[in-house]
BADODO-452113 format. One record per residue (C-alpha): residue number from 1; residue in three letters; x, y, z. Coordinates in steps of 0.05 Angstrom, whole numbers, plus 5000, padded with zeros to 4 digits. Example, Ala and Ser with C-alpha at 12.3 -4.5 7.8 and 13.67 -1.06 7.14 Angstrom:
BEGIN
<1,'ALA',<5246,4910,5156>>,
<2,'SER',<5273,4979,5143>>,
//
This chain:
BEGIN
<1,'UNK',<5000,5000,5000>>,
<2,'UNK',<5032,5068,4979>>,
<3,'UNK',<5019,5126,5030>>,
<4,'UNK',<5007,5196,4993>>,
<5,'UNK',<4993,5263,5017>>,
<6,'UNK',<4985,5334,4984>>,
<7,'UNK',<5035,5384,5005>>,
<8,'UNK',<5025,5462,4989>>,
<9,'UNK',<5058,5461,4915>>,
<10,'UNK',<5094,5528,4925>>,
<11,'UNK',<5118,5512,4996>>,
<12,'UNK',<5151,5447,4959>>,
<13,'UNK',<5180,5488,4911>>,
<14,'UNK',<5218,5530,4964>>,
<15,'UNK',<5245,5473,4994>>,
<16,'UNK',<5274,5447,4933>>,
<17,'UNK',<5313,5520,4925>>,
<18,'UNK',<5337,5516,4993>>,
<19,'UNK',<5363,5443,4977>>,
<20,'UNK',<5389,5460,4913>>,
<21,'UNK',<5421,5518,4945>>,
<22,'UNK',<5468,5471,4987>>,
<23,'UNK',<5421,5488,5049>>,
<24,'UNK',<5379,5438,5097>>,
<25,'UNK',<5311,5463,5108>>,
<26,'UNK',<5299,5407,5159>>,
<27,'UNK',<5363,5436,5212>>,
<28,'UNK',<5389,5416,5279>>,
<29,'UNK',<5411,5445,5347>>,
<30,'UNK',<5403,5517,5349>>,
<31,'UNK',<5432,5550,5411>>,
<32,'UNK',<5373,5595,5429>>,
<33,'UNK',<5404,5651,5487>>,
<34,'UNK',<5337,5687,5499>>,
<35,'UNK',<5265,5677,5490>>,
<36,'UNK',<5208,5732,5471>>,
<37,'UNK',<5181,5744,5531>>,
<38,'UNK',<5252,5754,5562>>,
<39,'UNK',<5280,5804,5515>>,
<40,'UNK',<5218,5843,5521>>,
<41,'UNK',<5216,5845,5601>>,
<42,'UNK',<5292,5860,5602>>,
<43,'UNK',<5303,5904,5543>>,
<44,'UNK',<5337,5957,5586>>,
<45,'UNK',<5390,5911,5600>>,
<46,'UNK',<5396,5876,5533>>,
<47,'UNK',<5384,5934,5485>>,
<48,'UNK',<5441,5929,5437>>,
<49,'UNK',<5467,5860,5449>>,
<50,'UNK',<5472,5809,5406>>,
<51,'UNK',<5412,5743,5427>>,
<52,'UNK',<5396,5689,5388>>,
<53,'UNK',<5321,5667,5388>>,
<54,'UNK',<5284,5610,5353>>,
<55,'UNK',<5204,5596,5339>>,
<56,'UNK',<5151,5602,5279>>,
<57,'UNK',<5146,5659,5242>>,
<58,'UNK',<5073,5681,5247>>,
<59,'UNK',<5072,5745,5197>>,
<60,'UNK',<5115,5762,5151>>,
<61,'UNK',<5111,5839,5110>>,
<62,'UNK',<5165,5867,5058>>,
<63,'UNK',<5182,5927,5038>>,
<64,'UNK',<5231,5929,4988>>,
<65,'UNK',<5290,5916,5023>>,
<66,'UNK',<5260,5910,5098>>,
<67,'UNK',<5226,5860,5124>>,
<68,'UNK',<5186,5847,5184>>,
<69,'UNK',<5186,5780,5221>>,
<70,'UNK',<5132,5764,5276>>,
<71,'UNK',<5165,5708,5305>>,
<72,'UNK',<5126,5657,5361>>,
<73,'UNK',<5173,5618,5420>>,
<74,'UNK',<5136,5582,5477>>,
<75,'UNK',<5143,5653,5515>>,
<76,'UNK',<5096,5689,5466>>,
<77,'UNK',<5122,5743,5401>>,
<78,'UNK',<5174,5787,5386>>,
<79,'UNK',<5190,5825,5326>>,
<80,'UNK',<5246,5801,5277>>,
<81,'UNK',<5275,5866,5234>>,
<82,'UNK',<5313,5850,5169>>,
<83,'UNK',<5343,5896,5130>>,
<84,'UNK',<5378,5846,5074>>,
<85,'UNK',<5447,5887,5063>>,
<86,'UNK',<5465,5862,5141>>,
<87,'UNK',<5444,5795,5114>>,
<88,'UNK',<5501,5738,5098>>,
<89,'UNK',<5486,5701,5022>>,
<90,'UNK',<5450,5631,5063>>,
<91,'UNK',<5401,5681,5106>>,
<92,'UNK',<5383,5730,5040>>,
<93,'UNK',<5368,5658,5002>>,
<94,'UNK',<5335,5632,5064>>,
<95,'UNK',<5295,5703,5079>>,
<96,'UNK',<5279,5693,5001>>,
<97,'UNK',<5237,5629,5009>>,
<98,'UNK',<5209,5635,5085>>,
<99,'UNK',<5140,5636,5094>>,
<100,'UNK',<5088,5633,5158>>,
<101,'UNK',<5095,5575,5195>>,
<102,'UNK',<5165,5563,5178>>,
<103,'UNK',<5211,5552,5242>>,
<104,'UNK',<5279,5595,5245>>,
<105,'UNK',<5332,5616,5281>>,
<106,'UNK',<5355,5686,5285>>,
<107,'UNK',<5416,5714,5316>>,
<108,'UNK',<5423,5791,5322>>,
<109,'UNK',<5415,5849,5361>>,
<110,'UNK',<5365,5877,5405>>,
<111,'UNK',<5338,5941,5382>>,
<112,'UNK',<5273,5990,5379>>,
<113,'UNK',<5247,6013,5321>>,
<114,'UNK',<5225,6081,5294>>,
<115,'UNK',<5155,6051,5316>>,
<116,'UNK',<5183,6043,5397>>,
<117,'UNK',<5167,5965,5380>>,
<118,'UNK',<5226,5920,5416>>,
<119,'UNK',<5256,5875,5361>>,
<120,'UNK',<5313,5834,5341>>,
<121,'UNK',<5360,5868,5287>>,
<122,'UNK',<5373,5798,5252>>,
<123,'UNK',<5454,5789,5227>>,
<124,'UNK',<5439,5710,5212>>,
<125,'UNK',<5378,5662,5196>>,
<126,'UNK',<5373,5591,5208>>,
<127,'UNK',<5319,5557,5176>>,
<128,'UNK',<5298,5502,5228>>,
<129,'UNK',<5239,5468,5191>>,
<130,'UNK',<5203,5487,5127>>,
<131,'UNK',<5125,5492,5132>>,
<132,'UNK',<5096,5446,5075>>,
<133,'UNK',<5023,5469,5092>>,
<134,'UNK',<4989,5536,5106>>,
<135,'UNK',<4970,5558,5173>>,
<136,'UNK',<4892,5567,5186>>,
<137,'UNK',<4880,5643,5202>>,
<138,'UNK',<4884,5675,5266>>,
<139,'UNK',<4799,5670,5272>>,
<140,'UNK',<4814,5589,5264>>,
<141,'UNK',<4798,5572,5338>>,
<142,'UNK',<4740,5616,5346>>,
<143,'UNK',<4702,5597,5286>>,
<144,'UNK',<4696,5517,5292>>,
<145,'UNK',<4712,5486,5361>>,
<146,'UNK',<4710,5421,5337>>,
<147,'UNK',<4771,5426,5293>>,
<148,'UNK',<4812,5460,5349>>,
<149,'UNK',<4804,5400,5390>>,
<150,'UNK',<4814,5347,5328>>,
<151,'UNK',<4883,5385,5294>>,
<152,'UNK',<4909,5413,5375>>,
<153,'UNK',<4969,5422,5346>>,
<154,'UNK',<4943,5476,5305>>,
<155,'UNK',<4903,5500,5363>>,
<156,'UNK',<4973,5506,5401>>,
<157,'UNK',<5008,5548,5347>>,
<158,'UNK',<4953,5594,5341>>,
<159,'UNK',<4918,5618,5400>>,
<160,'UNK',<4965,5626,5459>>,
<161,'UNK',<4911,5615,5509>>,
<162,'UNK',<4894,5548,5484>>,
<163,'UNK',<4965,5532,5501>>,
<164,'UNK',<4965,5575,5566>>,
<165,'UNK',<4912,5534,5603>>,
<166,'UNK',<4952,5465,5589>>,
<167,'UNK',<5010,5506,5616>>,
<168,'UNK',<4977,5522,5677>>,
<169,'UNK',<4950,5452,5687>>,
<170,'UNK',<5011,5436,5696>>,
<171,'UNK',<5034,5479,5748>>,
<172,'UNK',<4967,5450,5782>>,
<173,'UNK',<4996,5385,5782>>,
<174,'UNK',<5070,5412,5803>>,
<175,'UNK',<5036,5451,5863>>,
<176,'UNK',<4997,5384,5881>>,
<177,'UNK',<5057,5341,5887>>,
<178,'UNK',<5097,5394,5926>>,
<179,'UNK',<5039,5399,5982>>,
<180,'UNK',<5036,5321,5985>>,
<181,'UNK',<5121,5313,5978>>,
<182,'UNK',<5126,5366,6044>>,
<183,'UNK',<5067,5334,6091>>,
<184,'UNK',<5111,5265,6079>>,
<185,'UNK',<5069,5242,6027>>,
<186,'UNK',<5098,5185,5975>>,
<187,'UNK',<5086,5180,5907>>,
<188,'UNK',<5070,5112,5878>>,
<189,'UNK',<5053,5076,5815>>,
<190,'UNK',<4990,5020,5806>>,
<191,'UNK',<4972,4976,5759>>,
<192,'UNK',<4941,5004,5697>>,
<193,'UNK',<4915,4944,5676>>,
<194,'UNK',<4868,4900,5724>>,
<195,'UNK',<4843,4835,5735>>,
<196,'UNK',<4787,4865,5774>>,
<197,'UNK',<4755,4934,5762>>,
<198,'UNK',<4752,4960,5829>>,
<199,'UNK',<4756,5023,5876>>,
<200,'UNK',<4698,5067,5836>>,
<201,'UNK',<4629,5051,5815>>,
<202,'UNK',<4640,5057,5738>>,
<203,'UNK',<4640,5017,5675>>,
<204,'UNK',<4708,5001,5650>>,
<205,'UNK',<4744,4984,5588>>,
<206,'UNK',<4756,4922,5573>>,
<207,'UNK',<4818,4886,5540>>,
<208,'UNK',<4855,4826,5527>>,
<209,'UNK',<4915,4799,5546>>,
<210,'UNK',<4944,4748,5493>>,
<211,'UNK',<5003,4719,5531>>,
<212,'UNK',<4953,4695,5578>>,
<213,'UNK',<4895,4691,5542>>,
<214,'UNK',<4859,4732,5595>>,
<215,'UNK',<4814,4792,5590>>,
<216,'UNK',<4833,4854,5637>>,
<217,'UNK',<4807,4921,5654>>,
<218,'UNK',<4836,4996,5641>>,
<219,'UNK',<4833,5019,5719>>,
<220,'UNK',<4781,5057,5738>>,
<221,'UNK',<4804,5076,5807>>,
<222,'UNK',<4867,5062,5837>>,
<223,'UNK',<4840,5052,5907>>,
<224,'UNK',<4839,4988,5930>>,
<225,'UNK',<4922,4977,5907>>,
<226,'UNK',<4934,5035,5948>>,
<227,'UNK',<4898,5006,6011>>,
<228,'UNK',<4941,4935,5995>>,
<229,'UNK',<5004,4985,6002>>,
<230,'UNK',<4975,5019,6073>>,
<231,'UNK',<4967,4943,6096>>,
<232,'UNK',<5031,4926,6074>>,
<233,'UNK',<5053,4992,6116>>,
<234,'UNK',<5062,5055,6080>>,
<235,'UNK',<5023,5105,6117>>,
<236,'UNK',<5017,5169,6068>>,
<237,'UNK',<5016,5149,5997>>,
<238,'UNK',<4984,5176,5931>>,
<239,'UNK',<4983,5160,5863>>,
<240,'UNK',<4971,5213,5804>>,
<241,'UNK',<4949,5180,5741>>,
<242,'UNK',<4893,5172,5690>>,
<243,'UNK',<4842,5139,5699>>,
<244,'UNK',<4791,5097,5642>>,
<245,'UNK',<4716,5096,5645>>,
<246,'UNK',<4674,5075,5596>>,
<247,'UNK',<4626,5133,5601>>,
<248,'UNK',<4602,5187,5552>>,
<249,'UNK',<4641,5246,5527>>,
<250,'UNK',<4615,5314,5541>>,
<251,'UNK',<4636,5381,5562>>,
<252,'UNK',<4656,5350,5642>>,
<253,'UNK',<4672,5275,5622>>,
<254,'UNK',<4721,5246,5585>>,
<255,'UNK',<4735,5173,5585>>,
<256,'UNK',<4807,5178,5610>>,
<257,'UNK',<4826,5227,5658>>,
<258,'UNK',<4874,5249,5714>>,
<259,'UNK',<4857,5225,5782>>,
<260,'UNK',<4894,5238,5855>>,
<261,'UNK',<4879,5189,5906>>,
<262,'UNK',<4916,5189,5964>>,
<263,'UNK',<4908,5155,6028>>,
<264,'UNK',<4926,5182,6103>>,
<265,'UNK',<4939,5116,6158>>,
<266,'UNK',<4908,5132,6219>>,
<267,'UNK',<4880,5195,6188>>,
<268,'UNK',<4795,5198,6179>>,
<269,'UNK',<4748,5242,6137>>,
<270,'UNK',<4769,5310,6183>>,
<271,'UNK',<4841,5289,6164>>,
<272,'UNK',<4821,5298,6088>>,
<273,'UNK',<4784,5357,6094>>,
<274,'UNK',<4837,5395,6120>>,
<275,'UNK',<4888,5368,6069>>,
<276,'UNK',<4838,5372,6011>>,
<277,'UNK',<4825,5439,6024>>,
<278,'UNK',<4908,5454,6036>>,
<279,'UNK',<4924,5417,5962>>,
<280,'UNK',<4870,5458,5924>>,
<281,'UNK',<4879,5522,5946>>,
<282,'UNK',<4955,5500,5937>>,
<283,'UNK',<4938,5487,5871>>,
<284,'UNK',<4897,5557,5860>>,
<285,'UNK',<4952,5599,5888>>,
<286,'UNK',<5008,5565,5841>>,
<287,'UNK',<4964,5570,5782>>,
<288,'UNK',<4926,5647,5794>>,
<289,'UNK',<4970,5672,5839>>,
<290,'UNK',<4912,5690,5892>>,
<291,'UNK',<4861,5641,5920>>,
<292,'UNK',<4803,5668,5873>>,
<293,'UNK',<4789,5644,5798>>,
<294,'UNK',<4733,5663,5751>>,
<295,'UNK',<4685,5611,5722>>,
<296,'UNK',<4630,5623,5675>>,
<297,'UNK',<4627,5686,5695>>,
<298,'UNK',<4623,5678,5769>>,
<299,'UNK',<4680,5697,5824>>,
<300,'UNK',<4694,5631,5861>>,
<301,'UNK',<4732,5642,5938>>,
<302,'UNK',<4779,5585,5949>>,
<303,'UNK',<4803,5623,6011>>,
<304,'UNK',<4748,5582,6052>>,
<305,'UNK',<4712,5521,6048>>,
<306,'UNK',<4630,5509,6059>>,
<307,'UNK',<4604,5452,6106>>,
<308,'UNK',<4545,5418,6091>>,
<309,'UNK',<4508,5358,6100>>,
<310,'UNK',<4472,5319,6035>>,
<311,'UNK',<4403,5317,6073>>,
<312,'UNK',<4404,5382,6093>>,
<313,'UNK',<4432,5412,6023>>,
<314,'UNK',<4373,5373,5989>>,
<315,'UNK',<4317,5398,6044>>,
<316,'UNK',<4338,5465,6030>>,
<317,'UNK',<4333,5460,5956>>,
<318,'UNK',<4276,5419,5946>>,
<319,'UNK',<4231,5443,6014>>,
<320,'UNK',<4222,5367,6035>>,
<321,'UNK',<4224,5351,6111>>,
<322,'UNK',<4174,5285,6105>>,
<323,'UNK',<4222,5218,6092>>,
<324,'UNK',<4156,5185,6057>>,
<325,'UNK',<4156,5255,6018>>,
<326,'UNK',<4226,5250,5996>>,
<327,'UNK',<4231,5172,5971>>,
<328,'UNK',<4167,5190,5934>>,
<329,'UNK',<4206,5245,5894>>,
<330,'UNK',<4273,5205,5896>>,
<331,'UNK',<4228,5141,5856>>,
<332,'UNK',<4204,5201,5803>>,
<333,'UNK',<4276,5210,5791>>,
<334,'UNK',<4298,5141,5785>>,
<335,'UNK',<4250,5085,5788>>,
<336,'UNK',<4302,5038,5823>>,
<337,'UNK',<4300,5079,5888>>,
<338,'UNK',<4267,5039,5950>>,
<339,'UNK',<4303,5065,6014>>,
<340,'UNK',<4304,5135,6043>>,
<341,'UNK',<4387,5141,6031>>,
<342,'UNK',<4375,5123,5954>>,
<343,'UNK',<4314,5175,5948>>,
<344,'UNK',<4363,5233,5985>>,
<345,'UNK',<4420,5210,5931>>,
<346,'UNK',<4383,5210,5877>>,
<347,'UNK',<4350,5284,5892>>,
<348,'UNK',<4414,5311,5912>>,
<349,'UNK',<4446,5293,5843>>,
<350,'UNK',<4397,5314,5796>>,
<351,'UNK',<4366,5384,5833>>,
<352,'UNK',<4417,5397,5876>>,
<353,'UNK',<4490,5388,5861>>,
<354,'UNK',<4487,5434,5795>>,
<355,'UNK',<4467,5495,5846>>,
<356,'UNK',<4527,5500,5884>>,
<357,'UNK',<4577,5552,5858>>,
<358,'UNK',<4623,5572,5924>>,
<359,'UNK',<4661,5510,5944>>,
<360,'UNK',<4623,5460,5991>>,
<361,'UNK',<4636,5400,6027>>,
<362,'UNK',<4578,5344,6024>>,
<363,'UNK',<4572,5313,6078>>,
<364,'UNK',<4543,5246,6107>>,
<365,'UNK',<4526,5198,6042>>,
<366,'UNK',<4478,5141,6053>>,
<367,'UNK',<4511,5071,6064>>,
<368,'UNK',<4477,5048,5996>>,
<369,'UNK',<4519,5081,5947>>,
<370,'UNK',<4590,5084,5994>>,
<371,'UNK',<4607,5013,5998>>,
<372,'UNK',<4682,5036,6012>>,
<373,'UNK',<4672,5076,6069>>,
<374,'UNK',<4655,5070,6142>>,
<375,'UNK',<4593,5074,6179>>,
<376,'UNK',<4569,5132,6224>>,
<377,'UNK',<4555,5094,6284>>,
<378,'UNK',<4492,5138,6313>>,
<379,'UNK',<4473,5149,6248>>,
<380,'UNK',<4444,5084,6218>>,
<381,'UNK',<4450,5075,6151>>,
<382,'UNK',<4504,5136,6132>>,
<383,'UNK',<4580,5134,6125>>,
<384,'UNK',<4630,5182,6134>>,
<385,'UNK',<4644,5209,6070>>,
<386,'UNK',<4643,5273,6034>>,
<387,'UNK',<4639,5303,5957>>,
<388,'UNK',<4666,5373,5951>>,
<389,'UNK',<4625,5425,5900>>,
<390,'UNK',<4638,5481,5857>>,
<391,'UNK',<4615,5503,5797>>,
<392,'UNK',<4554,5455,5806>>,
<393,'UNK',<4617,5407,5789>>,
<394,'UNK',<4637,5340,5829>>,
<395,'UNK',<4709,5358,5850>>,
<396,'UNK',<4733,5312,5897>>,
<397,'UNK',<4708,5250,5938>>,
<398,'UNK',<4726,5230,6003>>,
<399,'UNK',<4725,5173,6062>>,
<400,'UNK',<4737,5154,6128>>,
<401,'UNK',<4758,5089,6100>>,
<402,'UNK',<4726,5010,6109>>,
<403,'UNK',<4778,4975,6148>>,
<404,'UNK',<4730,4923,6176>>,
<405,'UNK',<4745,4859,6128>>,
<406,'UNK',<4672,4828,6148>>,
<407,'UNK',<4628,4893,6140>>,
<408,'UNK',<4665,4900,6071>>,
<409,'UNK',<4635,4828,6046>>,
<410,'UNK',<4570,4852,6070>>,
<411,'UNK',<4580,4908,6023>>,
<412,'UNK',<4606,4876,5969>>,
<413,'UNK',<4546,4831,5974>>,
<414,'UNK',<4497,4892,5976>>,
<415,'UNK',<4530,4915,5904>>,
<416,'UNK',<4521,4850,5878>>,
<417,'UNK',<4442,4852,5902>>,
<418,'UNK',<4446,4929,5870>>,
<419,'UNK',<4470,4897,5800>>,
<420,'UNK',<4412,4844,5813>>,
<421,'UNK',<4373,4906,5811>>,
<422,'UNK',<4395,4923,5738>>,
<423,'UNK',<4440,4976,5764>>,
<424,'UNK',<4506,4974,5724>>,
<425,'UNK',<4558,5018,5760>>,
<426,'UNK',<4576,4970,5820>>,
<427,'UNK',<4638,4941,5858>>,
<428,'UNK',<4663,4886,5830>>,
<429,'UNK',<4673,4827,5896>>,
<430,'UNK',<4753,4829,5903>>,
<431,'UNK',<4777,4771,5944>>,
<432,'UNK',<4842,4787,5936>>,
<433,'UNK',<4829,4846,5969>>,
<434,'UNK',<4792,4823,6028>>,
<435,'UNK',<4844,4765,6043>>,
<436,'UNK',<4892,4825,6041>>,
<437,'UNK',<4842,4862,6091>>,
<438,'UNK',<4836,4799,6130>>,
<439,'UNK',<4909,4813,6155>>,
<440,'UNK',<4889,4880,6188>>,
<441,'UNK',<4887,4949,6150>>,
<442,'UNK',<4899,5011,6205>>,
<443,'UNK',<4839,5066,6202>>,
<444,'UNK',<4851,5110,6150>>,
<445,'UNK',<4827,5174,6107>>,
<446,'UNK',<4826,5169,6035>>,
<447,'UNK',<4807,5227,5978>>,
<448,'UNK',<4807,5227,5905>>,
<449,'UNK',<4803,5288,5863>>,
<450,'UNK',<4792,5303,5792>>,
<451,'UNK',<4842,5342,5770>>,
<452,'UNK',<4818,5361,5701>>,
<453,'UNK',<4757,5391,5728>>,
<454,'UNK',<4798,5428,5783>>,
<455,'UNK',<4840,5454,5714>>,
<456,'UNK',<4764,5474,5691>>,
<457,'UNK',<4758,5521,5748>>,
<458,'UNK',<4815,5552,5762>>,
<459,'UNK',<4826,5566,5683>>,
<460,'UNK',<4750,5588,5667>>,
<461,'UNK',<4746,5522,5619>>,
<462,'UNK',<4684,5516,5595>>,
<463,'UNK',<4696,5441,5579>>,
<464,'UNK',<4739,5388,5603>>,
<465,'UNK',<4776,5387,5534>>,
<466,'UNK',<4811,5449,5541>>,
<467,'UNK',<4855,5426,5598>>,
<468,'UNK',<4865,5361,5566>>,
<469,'UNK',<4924,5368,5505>>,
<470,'UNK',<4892,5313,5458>>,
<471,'UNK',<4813,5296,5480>>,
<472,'UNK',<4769,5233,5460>>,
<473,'UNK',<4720,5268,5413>>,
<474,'UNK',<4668,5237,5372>>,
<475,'UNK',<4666,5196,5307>>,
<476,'UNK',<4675,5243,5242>>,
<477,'UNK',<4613,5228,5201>>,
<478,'UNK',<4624,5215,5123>>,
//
């Protein structure tokens, strides 16, 4: 089978003078001494001396014998400033056949120009690699969506703030690890792939494994390997990595995504609260530079955190005191409802968790969807868990962890009776895991937070693919 593809016909032409001209438009190392954003902060101190820079040219405008350069590093743009009598015989040739989208390296001097706009006075070019296609125009990104998340690359090039919001996600994740690293917090790896798909109630992918003909599962939670490492005694762990569900794709899911779950020995829920709280306003501060970020328009305060328990969010929204009242509503919602904990689930998640903007812990869950966690003891049938809200958005989840090895088969038995029930998104019974409980696991907090909707905030994302540098989208039609 012979591969093909249609290069710009002029662009090829160029290439083919450069080559013929005894120079490689495909080059190597460049020594690049200063970036745009550098020269531009520190021109006082660089004005006259002699940088080299490399990026894409993004604009290019002759006149006569002067030409203007708008070249783009990973800093942002600068102006490049030919005059061709400073240039050497390779840079006129290469100057000759550059067009937008072309990378280059110049070397010359700092300057300003007649119009006060900071520039490099380029002596030399170096073309790094020739652009065979066009670049969309600037509008590119604004005018269809879809195409800025299917060609990112091109999204990257052209609009800055596309590229500034993967940027900061980043620094999210850098602030994260440095709170964890300094409270004494180790970093480990688990298994991607899984015999059993445990830890989350999800659906997950499915593969196979032809060296021993079995079929495993993409992880969906990485929560019961870390509780195997807290019985085999590591006391503060977490683990940063994606995470595969087989769920829909829409502007606050994507199938894989990054997930922290970390785990506290001889911590409880208060433990997490505290440290939740600590890693996102961590993660705020590194990203913003204050504890507030703007979302769809509203202000959100990460300098303090809201309190509040599921019943009473869910009487306050939906003005229901009676328990008959409220599994009556919680059966309109979903049919499979029968106890009072269901019925305050189910209305919390479809009126209620989309209302809260400022960010709120939920407290007290019902036993029937929290088969990981521990029970309140004067509270019968709730556990000690929490959810924490913003942006009517799901942030993180929380426990004061199961350690009791025969309550946890009770459980595990309850999901099964649950998937009896025709309800898909159960544990999965993992007796490896209770043998491994069976040998004692110490009382312990545990929170897991989605970091890509935490990007969503703090950037003002409007969906979950603009903090994620290449997102699952949808099938092309023909």
């Amino acid at each position: 089978m012979a591969f093909e593809f249609e290069f710009d016909k002029d662009r090829l032409r160029k290439m083919e003078i450069l080559r013929a001209s005894g120079i490689e438009p495909y080059g190597g190392k460049f020594n690049v001494t200063s970036h745009a954003a550098e020269i531009k902060v520190n021109f006082e101190r660089l004005n006259g001396k002699n940088v080299s820079v490399a990026g894409r040219i993004m604009g290019k405008r002759s006149h006569g014998k002067l030409s203007f350069l708008d070249l783009r590093d990973e800093s942002g743009d600068i102006q490049i400033y030919v005059q061709e009598k400073d240039l050497d015989a390779v840079s006129l040739t290469i100057l000759k056949n550059l067009d937008s989208g072309d990378i280059i390296g110049v070397e010359g001097e700092v300057i300003k120009t007649k119009t006060n706009e900071i520039s490099v006075n380029s002596r030399h070019i170096t073309i790094l690699a020739k652009s065979l296609l066009p670049l969309p125009p600037k509008w590119y990104g604004l005018e269809d969506v879809e195409k800025r998340y299917r060609k990112r690359y091109l999204d990257f090039i052209i609009n800055p703030e596309s590229r500034e919001k993967i940027v900061k996600t980043s620094k999210i994740l850098s602030e994260i690890r440095k709170t964890l690293e300094n409270k004494g917090f180790l970093e480990v790896v688990v298994p991607i792939l899984q015999q059993i798909p445990g830890g989350a109630n999800a659906k997950p992918f499915i593969t196979h494994y032809n060296a021993l003909d079995r079929d495993l599962y993409l992880k969906i939670a990485s929560e019961l390997y870390l509780k195997r490492l807290m019985i085999g005694g590591f006391e503060k762990i977490f683990d940063i990595s994606k995470n595969f569900r087989n769920e829909g794709v829409d502007t606050k899911h994507n199938p894989e995504f990054i997930m922290l779950e970390l785990y506290q020995a001889y911590g409880d829920l208060g433990s997490m609260m505290v440290i939740t709280e600590e890693i996102i306003k961590a993660a705020v501060r590194g990203a913003n530079g204050s504890y507030k970020a703007k979302f769809d328009g509203k202000e959100i305060d990460f300098s303090g955190f809201q309190i509040k328990t599921m019943e009473d969010a869910v009487k306050e929204t939906v003005n229901l005191r009676d328990k008959k009242e409220i599994i009556s509503e919680g059966k309109k919602i979903d049919n499979k409802v029968e106890s009072y904990g269901e019925a305050i689930n189910a209305i919390f998640e479809e009126k209620v968790s989309k209302t809260i903007v400022q960010p709120t812990f939920i407290t007290k869950f019902p036993v029937e969807v929290s088969p990981l966690a521990k029970r309140i003891p004067e509270e019968d049938g709730f556990v000690y868990r929490f959810e924490l809200y913003t942006c009517g958005m799901e942030i993180a989840n929380a426990f004061s962890e199961l350690n009791d090895p025969v309550d946890q088969v009770k459980r595990f038995d309850l999901e099964a009776k649950r998937k009896e029930k025709g309800i898909d998104e159960t544990q999965e019974f993992d007796r490896d895991f209770i043998e491994a409980m069976g040998y004692g696991m110490p009382p312990a907090g545990g929170v897991g937070i989605g970091l890509d909707r935490l990007s969503m905030i703090i950037t003002d994302s409007k969906s979950i693919k603009e903090v994620i540098a290449f997102p699952q989208l949808r099938t092309l039609e023909n």
